[in-house]
N, C-alpha and C positions, 0 to 999 in steps of 0.2 A: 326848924330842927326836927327830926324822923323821930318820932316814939320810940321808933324798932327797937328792939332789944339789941347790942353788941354780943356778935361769934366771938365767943371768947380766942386771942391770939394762940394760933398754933405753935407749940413749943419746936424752934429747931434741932431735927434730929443731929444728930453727931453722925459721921460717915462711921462704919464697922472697919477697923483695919482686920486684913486678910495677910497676914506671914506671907503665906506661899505667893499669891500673886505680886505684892509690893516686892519681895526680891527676885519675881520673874520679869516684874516692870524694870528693877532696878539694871538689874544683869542687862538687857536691850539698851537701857541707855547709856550704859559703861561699851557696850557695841559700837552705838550711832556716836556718839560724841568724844570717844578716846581712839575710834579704832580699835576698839580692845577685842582680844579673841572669846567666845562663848567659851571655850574649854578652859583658858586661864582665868576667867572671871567668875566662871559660875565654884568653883568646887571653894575658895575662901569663903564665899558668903553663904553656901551651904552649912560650911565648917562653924561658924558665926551663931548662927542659928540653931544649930545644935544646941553647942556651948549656952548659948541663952533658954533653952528648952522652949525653945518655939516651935521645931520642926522633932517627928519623927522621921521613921523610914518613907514610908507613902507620901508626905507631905514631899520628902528630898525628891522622892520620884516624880510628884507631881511638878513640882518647878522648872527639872530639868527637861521632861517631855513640853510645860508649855513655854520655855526661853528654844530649844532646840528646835521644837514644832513652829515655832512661827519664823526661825530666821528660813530653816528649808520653804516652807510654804508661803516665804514671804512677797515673791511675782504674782503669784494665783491670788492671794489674799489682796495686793495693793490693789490687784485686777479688777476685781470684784469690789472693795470700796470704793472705786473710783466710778464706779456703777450707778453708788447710793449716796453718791454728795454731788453738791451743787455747785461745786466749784475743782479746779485741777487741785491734783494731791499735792502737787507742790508749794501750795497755799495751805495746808493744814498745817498745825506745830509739827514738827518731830517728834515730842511729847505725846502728841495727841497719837498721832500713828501708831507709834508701839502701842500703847493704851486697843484701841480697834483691831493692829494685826492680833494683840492676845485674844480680843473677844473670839474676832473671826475663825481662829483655830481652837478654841472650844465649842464654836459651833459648828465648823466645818470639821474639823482634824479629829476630835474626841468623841468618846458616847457622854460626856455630859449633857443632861437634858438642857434643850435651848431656854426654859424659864433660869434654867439657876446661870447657864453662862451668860445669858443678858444683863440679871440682876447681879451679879458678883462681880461683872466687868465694871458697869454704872458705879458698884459703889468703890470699886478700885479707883477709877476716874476722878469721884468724889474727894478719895482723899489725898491722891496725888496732880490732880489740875484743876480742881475747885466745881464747886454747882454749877457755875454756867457753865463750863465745857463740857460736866455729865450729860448736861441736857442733850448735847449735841453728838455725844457717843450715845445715848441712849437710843436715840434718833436713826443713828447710820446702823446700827444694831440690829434694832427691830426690822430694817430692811432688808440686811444680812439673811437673816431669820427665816424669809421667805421660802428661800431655798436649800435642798442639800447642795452639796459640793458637784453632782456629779450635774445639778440643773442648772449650777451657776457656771458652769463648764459651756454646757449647750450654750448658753447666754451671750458670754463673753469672748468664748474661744473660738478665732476665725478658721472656720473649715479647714482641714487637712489638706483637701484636693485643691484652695484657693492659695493658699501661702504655710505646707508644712511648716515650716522653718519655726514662724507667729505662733501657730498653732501648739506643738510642742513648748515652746516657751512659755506658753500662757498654762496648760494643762499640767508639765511637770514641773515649773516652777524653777527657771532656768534661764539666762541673759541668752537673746538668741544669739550672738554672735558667738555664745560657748556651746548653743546645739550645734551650731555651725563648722564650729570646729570638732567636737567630740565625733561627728557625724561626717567627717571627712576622716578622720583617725581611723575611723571600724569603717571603712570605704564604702559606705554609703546605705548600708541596712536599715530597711526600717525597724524592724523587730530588736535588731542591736540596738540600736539608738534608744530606741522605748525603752529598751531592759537594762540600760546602763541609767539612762536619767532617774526612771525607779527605784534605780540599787542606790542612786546618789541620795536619795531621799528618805532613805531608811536606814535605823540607829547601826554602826557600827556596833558587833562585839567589841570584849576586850580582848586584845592579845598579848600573854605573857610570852617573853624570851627566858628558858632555864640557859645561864651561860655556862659553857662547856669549863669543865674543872674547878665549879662552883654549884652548881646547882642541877638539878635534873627535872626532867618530864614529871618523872614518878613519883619525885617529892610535890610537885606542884597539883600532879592528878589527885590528892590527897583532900585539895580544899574541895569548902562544896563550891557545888556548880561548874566545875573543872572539867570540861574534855577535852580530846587530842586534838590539836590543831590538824587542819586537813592538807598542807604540803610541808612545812619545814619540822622537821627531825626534834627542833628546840621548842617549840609553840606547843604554847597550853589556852585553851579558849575561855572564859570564864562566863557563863551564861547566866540569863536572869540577872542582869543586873550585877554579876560580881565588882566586888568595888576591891580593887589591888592592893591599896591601901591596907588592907588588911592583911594581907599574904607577907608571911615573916622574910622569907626569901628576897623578896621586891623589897621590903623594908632598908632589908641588910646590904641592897644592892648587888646580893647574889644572883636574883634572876631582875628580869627588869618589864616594862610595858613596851613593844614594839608589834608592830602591823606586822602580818607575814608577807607580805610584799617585800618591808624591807629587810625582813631577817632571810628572802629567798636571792636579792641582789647579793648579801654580800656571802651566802653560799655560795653560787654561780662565780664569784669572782676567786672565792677560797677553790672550788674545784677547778679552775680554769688550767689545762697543759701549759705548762713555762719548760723552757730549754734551759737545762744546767742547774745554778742551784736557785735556793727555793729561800732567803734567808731574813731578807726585807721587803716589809709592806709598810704603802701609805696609803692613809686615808688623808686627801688634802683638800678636805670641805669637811671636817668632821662633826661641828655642833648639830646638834644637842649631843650625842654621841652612842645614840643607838647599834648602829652600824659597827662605830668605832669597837665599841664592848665586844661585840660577837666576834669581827675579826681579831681584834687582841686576843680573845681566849684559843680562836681556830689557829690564830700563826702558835701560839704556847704550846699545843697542841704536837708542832712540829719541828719544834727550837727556834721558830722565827720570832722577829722582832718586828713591833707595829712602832710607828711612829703615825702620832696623830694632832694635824695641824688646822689650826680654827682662825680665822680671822680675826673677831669678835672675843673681847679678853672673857665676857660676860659666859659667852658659848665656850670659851676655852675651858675654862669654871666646870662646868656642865660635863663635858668632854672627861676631864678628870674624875671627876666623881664618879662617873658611869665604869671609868677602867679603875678605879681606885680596889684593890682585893686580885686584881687579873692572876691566874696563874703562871704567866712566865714575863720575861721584862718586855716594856715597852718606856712611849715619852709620850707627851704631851706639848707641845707646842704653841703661840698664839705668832699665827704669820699670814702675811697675805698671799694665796697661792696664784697668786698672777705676778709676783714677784718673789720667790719662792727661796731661801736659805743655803738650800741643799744644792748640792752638781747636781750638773744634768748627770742621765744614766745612771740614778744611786740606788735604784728598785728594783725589784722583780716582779713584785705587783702594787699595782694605784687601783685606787678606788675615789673617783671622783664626781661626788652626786652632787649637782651644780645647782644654785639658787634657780627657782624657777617659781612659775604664777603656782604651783601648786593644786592645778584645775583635775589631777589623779588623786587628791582629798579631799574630796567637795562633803563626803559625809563627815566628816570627822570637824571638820570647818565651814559650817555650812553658808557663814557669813561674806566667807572669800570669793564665792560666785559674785556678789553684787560689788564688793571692793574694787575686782578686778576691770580692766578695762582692755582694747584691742590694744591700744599703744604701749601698755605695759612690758608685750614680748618685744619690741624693740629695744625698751629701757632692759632689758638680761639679755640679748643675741649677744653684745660683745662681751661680755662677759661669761659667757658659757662659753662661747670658742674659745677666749682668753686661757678659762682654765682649761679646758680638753686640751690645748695647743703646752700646756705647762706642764698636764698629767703624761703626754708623749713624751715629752724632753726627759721627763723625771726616770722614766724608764728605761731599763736598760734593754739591749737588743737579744731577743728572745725573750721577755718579759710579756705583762699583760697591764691591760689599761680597762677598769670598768667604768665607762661613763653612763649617766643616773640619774632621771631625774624624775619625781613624781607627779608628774606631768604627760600628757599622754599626746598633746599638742605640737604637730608633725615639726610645728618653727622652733620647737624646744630640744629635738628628738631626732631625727632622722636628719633635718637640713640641717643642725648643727655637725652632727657628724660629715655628712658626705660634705659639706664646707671644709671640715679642717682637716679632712681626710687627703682632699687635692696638693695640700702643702706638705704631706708625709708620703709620699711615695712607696717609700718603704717599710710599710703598714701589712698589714690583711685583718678583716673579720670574721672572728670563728664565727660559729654556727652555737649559740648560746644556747640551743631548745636542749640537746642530749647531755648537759650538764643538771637537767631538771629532768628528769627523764619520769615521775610520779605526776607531772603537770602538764594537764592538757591546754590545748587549743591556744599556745602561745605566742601564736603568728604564725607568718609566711617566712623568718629567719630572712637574715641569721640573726637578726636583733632579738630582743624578747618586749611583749605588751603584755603586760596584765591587766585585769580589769574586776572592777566591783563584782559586775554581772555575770561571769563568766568564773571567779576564782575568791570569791570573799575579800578582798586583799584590796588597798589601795590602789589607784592603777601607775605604779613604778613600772618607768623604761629600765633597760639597761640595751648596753652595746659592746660587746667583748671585742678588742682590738690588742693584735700581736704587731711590736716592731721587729723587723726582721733585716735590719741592716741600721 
């Protein structure tokens, strides 16, 4: 038996909970394991945390920079962990992951000093996968640590001149098969390509819509952080951070939140030349009802009538509310526009922005890049021609048909139409750029592309198409 004197036993510490990272953890795994969107998930449990006086303002920012920062950064980040462990990532928990992507974007993404993101990530670890899994984030961390972002780039990322395509994917943080495609859309630029994946990667503004005979610019330029949006007439930008939420207008659902991409599609379709009268519009994809809103107030405008039709009773909901207050009459509808209510020939103008992968909101959603998949544009081809082929019918001859979709992906965009365009002979496509006449660089026409990089805005198609017989 050893004389030695007994180390007296180390008391076990208790893990620190940390607010902020626990509902930056939480929001990732309502991502990974629901599907769920970052934008619908994160603003309840911000609200939560308020209410409980857990979070201030800094803390809400801090959240939302590191749940938004690691799903964009989330290729380069798996990239580079997959570096510093000993086995494929697909042997890691999912738990565990999100745990490491957060590390790795406070040590790559942030100027938090790398002692405090190692040690605050560890003890987040701690108390959401227990001591032994800390040890093992602690582990792949510290390796992390080694380098900045731009050395773990050199590291990982396969030369430009051996396999662009890789290359790019791994550096901005991107599914190649979407450089692939976004980099067929902007016909082949390098410098485009860079500047649009960048723009995907950095926080959208917010954009208010002031709705015509409701609300104005001028009421809205009032708040703080308020400037003039930079093409639509109705756009108010809120900077630093404005949270709309607060904006009495937006409350009362006099003005509302919308991207100027898509407050400029349904410009472009309100200015569009129609032969004869001018009396009835459809919107026949209407949910959420952004769109819907602005055209209702723009046909009010001109004694026209909007009818707005939603598939989806939930989106129909949505749809209403958003026109609910409109200045002159409209309806609301829940119908499916591929088998549509109405006669053929009952419009003067459609407006129809057709489900699509949504790869022209990659900031806004930045989770959808990794969602999406190639085969996906197969599961919506017949369905986007379905409805373009429904919004022609609906129309009457001398009318207009805007098809729309936020999506920039030529299978989404351009072969849809010239597809359903074969079966309507008796069609033509205006020239949509001189309808926008404040906005540059919007293609080679007659269609229009917008883009992150180029215009602040979603990158929203549109296609203006006249039946003329």
């Amino acid at each position: 038996m050893s004389d030695q004197p007994r180390r007296p036993h180390k008391p076990h510490r208790r893990p620190q909970k940390d607010p902020v990272r626990i509902l930056a953890f939480e929001a990732l795994r309502a991502v990974d394991e629901r599907d769920a969107y970052a934008n619908l998930v994160l603003p309840p449990l911000l609200r939560k945390a308020r209410e409980k006086g857990d979070f201030d303002g800094r803390d809400a920012a801090l959240a939302t920079e590191l749940v938004y920062g690691t799903l964009r950064r989330q290729g380069t980040y798996d990239t580079i962990v997959a570096a510093c462990v000993d086995r494929p990532l697909r042997e890691v928990d999912p738990p565990v992951l999100d745990v490491l992507g957060l590390g790795a974007h406070q040590l790559l993404g942030t100027r938090i000093p790398p002692h405090a993101a190692v040690s605050a990530t560890v003890e987040l670890a701690r108390v959401v996968l227990g001591d032994g899994r800390a040890k093992f984030v602690n582990a792949v961390l510290r390796k992390v640590a080694q380098h900045d972002l731009d050395g773990w780039l050199e590291k990982v990322a396969p030369p430009y001149e051996d396999d662009p395509e890789d290359h790019l994917a791994v550096v901005h943080s991107h599914p190649r098969w979407v450089v692939s495609a976004l980099w067929d859309s902007l016909g082949g630029s390098r410098a485009g390509i860079e500047d649009l994946l960048e723009a995907d990667n950095e926080r959208p503004e917010v954009t208010l819509v002031a709705r015509p005979g409701r609300s104005t610019t001028e009421e809205l330029l009032r708040e703080e952080a308020a400037v003039e949006g930079r093409w639509s007439p109705y756009a108010v930008r809120l900077t630093e951070g404005g949270e709309p939420g607060a904006v009495e207008a937006v409350r009362e659902g006099r003005a509302g939140v919308q991207d100027e991409g898509s407050q400029l599609v349904a410009l472009a379709l309100a200015h569009a030349p129609v032969e004869g009268r001018d009396a009835l519009w459809l919107d026949g994809c209407a949910g959420p009802g952004g769109k819907a809103a602005l055209l209702g107030a723009l046909a009010a405008e001109r004694g026209a009538v909007l009818l707005a039709s939603e598939k989806q009773p939930h989106r129909a909901g949505l749809v209403a509310r958003a026109l609910d207050g409109n200045p002159g009459p409209y309806q609301v509808i829940t119908a499916d526009g591929t088998r549509p209510p109405w006669r053929p020939g009952s419009f003067d103008r459609v407006l129809m922005d057709v489900p699509c992968t949504g790869l022209g909101a990659l900031r806004r959603r930045p989770e959808a890049r990794w969602r999406r998949r190639p085969e996906d544009l197969d599961g919506f081809a017949p369905l986007q021609r379905e409805l373009l082929r429904t919004a022609l019918e609906s129309v009457r001859v001398g009318g207009v048909v805007g098809y729309a979709t936020c999506s920039p992906h030529l299978a989404e965009t351009r072969a849809v139409v010239a597809d359903v365009l074969k079966q309507f002979p008796d069609t033509e496509l205006l020239d949509a750029r001189p309808l926008l006449p404040d906005v540059p660089a919007l293609g080679e026409g007659p269609d229009i592309q917008l883009w992150p990089h180029l215009h602040g805005t979603d990158a929203m198609y549109l296609a203006l198409i006249r039946r003329t017989a």
